[in-house]
N, C-alpha and C positions, 0 to 999 in steps of 0.2 A: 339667317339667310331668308331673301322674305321668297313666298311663295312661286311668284312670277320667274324669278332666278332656280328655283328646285325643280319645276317644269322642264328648264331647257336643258338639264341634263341629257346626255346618250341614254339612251334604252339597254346599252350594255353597262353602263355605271350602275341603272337600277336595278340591272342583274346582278350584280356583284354585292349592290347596297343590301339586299332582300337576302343573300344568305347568314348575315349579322341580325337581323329582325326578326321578333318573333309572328306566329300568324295572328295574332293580337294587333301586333305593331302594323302588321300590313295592312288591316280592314281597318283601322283608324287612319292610315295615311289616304285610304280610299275616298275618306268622306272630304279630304279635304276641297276638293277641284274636280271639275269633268276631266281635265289634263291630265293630272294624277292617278285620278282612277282609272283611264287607259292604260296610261303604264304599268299600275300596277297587278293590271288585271292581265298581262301578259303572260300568254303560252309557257314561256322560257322561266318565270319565276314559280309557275304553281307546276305543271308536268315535273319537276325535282323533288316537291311536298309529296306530291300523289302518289308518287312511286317511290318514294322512302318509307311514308306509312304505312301503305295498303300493297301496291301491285310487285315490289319487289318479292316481297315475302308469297303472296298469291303464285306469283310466276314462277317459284319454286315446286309448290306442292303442283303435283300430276293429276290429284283428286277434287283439287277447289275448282267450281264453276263461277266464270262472269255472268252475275246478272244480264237478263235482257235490259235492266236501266241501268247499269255500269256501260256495256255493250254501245249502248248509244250513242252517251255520251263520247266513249273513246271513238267512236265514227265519226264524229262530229271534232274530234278533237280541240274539246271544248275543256282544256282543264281548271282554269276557275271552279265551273260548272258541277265539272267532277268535284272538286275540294269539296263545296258546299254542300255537296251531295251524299258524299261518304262522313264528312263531320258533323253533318246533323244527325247520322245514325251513330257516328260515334259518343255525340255526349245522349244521346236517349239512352246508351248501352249505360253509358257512367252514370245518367241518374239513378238506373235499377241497381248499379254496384252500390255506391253508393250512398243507396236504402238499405242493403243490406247492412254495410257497417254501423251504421246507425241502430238496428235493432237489438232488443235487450229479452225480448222473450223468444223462445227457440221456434216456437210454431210459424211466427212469423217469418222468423231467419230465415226458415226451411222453404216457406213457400217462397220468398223472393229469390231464392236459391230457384228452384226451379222455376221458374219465371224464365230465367236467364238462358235456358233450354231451348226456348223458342227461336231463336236467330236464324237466319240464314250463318251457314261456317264462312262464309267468304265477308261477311257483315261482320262479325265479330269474332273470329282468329286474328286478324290482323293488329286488333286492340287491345286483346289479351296478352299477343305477345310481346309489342310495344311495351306493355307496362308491368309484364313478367319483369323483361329484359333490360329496363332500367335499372339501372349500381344505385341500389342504398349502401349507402346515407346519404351520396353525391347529390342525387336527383331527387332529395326528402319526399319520392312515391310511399303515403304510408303501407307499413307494414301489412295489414292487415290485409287491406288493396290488392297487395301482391299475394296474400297467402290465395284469395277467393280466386281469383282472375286465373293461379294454375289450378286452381281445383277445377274450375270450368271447361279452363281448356285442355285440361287431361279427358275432363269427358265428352270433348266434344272429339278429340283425337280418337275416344274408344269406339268409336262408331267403328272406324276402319278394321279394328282387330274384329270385331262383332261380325262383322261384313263376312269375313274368311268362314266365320262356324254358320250362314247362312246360307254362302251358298254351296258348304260343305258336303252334304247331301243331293247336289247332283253335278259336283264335281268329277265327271268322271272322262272330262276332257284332258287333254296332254295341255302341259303348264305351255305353253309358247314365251311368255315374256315373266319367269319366275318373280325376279330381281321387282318390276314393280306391280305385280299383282298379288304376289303372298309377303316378299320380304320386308317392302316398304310399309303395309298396312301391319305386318307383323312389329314395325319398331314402334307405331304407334303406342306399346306397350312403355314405350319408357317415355315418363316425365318432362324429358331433355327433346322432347321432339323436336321441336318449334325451332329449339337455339342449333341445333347439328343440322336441319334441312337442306339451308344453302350450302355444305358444304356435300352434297350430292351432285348440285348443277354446276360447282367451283371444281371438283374431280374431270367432271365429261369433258369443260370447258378447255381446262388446263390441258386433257391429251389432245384436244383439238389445235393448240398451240404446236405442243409437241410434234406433234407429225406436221404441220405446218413449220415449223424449224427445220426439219429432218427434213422437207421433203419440195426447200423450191419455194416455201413459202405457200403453199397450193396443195390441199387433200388429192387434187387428181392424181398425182404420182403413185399416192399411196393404194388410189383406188384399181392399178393395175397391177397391183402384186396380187398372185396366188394366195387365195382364201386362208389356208394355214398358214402362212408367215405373216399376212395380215394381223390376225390372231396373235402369231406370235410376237408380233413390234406391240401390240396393243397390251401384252400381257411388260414387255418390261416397260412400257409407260408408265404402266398402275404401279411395279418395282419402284420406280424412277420416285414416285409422288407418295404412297403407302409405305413400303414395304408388309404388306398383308400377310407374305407368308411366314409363318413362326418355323424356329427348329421344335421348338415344345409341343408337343401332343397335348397338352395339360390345357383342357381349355377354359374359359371364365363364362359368367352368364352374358359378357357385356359382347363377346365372340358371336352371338345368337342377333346381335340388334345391327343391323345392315346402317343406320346412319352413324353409331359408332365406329365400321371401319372406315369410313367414309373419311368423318374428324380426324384418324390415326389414333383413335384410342383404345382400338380393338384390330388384333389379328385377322379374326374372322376362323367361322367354323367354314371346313373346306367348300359344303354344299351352297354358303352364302359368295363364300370369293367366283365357284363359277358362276354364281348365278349373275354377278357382278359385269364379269368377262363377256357373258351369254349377252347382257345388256349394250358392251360398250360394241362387241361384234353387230349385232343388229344395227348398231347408226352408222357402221362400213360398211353396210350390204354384203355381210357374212350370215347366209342361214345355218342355227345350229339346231340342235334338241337336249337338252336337259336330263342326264338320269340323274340317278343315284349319286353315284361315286363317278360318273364321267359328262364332258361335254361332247356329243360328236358334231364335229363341222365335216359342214358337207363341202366339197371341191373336188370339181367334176375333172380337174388335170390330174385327177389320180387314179391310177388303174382301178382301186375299189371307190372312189369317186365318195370316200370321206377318209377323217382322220379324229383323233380321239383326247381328248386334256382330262387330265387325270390332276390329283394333288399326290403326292407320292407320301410314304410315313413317315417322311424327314419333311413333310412340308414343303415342298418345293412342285412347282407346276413341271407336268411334262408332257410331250404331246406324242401318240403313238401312231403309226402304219397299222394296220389290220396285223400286217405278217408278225410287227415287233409288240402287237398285244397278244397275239395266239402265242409267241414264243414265250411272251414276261409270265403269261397263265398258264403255259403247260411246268415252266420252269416253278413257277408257285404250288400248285396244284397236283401237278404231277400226272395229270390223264391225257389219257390220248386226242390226237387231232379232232377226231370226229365228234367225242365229248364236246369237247372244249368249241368246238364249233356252231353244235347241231345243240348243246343244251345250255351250256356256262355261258358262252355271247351272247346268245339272245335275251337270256335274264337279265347278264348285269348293262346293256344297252335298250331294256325299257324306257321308254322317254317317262318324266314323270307324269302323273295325273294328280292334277288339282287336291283330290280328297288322301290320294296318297302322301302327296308331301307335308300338309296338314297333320295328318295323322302322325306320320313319321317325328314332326316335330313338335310335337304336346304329350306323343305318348312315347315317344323312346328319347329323344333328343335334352327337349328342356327338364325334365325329374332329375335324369341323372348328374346335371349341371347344377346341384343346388346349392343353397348357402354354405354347407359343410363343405364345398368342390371349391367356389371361387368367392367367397368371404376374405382369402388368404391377400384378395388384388384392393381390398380396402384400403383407402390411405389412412392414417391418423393423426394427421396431422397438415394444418392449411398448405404450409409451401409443398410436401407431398402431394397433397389433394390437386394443386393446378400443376404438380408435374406429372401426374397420375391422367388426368380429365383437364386438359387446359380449356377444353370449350364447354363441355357439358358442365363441370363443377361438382361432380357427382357420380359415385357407383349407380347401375343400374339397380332399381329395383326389386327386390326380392318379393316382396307383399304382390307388386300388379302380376309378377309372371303366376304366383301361387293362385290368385282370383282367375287369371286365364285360363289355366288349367284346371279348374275347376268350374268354368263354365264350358270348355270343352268337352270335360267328363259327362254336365248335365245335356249335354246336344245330341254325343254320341251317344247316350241313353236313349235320349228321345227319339233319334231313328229308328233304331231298334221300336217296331208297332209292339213289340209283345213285353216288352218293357215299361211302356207308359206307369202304366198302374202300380209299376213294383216299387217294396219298398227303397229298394235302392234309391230308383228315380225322386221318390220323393225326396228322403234324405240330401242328395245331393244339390238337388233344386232349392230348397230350405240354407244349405250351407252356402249357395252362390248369393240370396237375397242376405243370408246374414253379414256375409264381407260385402256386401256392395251398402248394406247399408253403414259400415264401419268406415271403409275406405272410398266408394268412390258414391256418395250418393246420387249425383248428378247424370249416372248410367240408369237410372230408372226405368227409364221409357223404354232405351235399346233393349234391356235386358228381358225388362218384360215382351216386349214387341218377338224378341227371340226366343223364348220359351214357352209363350203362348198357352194354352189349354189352361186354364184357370189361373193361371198365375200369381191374381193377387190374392190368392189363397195364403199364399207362401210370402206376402211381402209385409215386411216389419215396417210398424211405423218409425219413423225417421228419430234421432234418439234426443232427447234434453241435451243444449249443447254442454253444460257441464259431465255428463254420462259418456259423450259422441268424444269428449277429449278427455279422457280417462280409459273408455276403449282403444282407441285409436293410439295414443303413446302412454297410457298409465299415468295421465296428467291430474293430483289434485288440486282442488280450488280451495285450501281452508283456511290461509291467510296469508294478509299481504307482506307478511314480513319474508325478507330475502327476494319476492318476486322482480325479476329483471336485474339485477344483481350481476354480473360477471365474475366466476372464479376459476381457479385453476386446480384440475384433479390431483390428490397429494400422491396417488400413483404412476399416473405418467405425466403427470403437467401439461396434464392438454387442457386449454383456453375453452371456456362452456359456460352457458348464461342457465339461469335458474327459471325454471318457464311453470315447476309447480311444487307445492309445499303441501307436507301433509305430518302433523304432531299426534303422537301416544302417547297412553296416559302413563306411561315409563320417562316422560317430560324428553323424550329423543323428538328428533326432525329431520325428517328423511325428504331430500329435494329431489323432483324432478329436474335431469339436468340434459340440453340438447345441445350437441358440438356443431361445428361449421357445417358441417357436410347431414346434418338433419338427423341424426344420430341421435334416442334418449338412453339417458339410464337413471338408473335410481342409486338415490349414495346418500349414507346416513352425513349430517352437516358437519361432526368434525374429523369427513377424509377430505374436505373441499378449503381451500383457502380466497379470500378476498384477491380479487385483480386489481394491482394500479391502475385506474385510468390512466395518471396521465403518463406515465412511464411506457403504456402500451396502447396509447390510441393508436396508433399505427395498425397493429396485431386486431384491436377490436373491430376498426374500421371492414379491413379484409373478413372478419368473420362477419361482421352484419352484409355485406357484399356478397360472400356466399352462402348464407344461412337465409337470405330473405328468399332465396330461391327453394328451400324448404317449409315447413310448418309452422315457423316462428312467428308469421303474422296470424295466427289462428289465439294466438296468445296477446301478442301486443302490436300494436298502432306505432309506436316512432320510440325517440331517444330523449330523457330529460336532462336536457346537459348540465343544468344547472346540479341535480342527485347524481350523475352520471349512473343513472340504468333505466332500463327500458319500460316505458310507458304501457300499462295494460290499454286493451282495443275495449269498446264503449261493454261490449254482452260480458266479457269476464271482471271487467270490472262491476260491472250490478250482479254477480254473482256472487261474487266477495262482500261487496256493502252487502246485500240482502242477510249473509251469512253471520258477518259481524254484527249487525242490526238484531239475528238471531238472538246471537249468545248476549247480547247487551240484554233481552229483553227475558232471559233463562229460557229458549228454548233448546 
């Protein structure tokens, strides 16, 4: 078709042409004509780019700021402008990634690592999560790519949990909006942040349907019902969409992370479902308060002019009259009116306060929920695993709530003036820099920034990346034989790639071995059996699809189809050759 004729297309054909195009293909069509490049410089084809990239995922989170030069541009509504605008910051970000993967000695690794630290989070969350959340092997994003890019953006997430032990210390206001001021910074704590967020604004969105169904098509209906049935149509909405409330008392650590109830792969611990409720009540102009164990709404058509949501020990929400909670607590309890009045209500309807609830959950809440409590909700297996975690792809963390709580400990110390000096503090201090430098190095700054008073007293240098994955999963680097290999364990036949080898002089070989779900273990070579590729590409595919969302790029770079197994990434492999170079040369 000659040029003259591709010009006089409709402006809506080139809307349609441009979702088949890549943004390659578009700035080459650009150069072709002044004609061309109108059209394709059009609002209606880049406003879809710009908010698929960048502003969807933005508009999600409650904590990410627009730029004053984002800001403009969308004033201007100018999105071209924007595109070009956010993608030149996005390939500066990918030239520093990378650099990274290209490095082979660790000091360097480490500084270009933090390098990456620098961004604005509105600059680069959005490309981290992009290229987290691309399907290997589909989208051949190396491995490796993907291991660095979550490592970043976990710690750019830990800001928010850092934030809560900050301003913990004069927390001693009443929580007003829990849901996103502790709970939401609080799931920052899991990994999966990024991939379960939208399924926050997909929740509120979806009851806003609801009651527009229900109600005329129109929230105004709904806005003249009395404050507690308000509450109460909004509590079997979430029924309707969740089902949050468990008959099982028995709860998991994943209970604890508010965008997991959110996805539906968590119940939720009772304190987070009100807080939930607290949240969806406040965008129907229902004022409540937040305790403990209850939510009171206020509604003034009631003779005591509130009422009270409780979760009851069967798990099930229920809402009480002043007279039917004095009656359920004298009947509990068993004391007289004036007790239960003048001493037991007003306890258990304290509103919370910031540094309480904080407290309540690092020191009584998350301990008691640990590996030995909810290990048991592990899947082992892949089709398990996405019927288990269909969004996340993965149990919550155990290693980040352990590091959390353990800089909690070194905070609450530090408040305490007559503690600074002790040696508790020290100790504790000492063991937060040693897991941060195992697990999340990239929290440096915050953690320093948070613990202040000499700090880099206490901070390890960052570790040789052969030691840093050997800490981290007991990963050794001693030859390439087996490395990236696929086999299946000969005790339960679970599918697991060989990520490290290490030989004694007993002539055994004992592999490092990591399953779908990011899982290692150690297993001497003959309880493990070789994998058919080609009988189980299927099966392997799914595990590198959810395994890339793990550690495994920290190990290797892509797939050689030709050997069928997995390619080391540039540093572990000059780790290997240096090694083997070694022994060739008797050292």
């Amino acid at each position: 078709m000659a040029s003259s004729s591709i010009t006089i297309l409709p402006d809506e054909i080139w809307i349609e042409i441009s979702q088949y195009l890549t943004v390659q293909d578009l700035f080459r069509l650009r150069v072709c004509c002044r004609k061309l490049n109108a059209k394709i410089s059009s609002r209606a084809i880049w406003k879809p780019i710009c908010l698929k990239n960048w502003l969807n995922h933005q508009n999600n989170d409650p904590f990410m700021k627009i730029t004053d030069n984002e800001e403009n541009y969308l004033l201007k509504d100018d999105w071209f402008s924007y595109f070009r605008f956010r993608n030149n910051i996005d390939c500066g970000i990918m030239r520093n990634l990378r650099r990274i993967m290209q490095q082979k000695d660790s000091k360097k690794y480490w500084d270009e690592f933090q390098s990456l630290m620098r961004f604005k989070k509105s600059h680069i969350i959005p490309l981290l999560h992009r290229t987290v959340n691309k399907q290997y092997p589909r989208d051949e994003i190396p491995l490796h790519l993907i291991a660095i890019c979550q490592k970043v953006l976990t710690s750019y997430r830990h800001e928010y949990v850092v934030n809560l032990f900050t301003n913990e210390n004069g927390g001693i206001e009443f929580v007003h909006n829990a849901e996103e001021t502790i709970f939401l910074k609080l799931a920052a704590m899991d990994p999966s942040f990024d991939r379960l967020l939208h399924h926050r604004s997909q929740v509120f969105n979806k009851i806003h349907l609801l009651i527009k169904r229900d109600f005329n098509n129109s929230s105004d209906e709904f806005m003249t019902l009395p404050t507690t049935l308000r509450v109460d149509k909004l509590i079997c909405y979430l029924i309707e969409l969740l089902n949050p409330f468990s008959n099982s008392r028995h709860l998991f650590l994943e209970d604890f992370i508010l965008l997991r109830i959110y996805a539906g792969e968590a119940h939720g611990h009772p304190l987070l479902i009100l807080a939930i409720i607290q949240a969806l009540a406040s965008k129907y102009k229902v004022e409540t308060l937040l305790c403990s164990s209850y939510l009171i709404i206020r509604d003034h058509r009631l003779k005591d002019g509130e009422t009270y949501l409780t979760i009851s020990s069967t798990g099930k929400p229920k809402i009480f009259t002043r007279g039917r909670l004095i009656h359920s607590l004298k009947h509990l309890v068993g004391s007289s009116d004036y007790i239960i009045q003048n001493e037991i209500i007003p306890t258990i309807l304290q509103p919370l306060k910031m540094k309480d609830c904080i407290s309540t959950i690092f020191k009584e809440l998350l301990p008691v929920y640990n590996k030995s409590k909810w290990y048991t909700m592990n899947p082992k297996t892949i089709e398990s695993a996405k019927l288990i975690f269909p969004h996340s792809g993965q149990p919550m963390s155990c290693d980040a709530v352990n590091y959390f709580l353990c800089v909690h400990k070194a905070t609450d110390i530090g408040h305490r003036n007559e503690m600074r000096v002790s040696t508790l503090y020290t100790i504790t201090r000492r063991e937060v820099f040693r897991m941060l430098s195992k697990l999340y190095p990239g929290d440096l700054n915050e953690i320093k920034s948070l613990l202040r008073r000499d700090s880099d007293s206490f901070v390890e240098p960052f570790l040789r990346y052969e030691e840093w994955l050997h800490q981290l999963h007991n990963i050794s680097l001693e030859t390439e034989d087996g490395m990236g290999l696929f086999v299946v364990s000969s005790r339960d036949l679970q599918l697991m790639c060989i990520v490290g080898t290490r030989q004694f002089s007993n002539q055994h070989t004992y592999y490092t071995l990591m399953n779908a779900l990011g899982e290692f273990y150690i297993e001497l070579d003959e309880n493990v059996e070789p994998c058919d590729w080609e009988c189980n590409e299927d099966l392997i595919s799914d595990f590198l699809s959810m395994a890339s969302r793990s550690d495994l790029g920290l190990v290797f770079s892509g797939i050689d189809k030709s050997s069928h197994r997995l390619e080391m990434n540039s540093i572990v492999q000059h780790i290997i050759d240096e090694k083997e170079q070694q022994a060739s040369l008797g050292f």
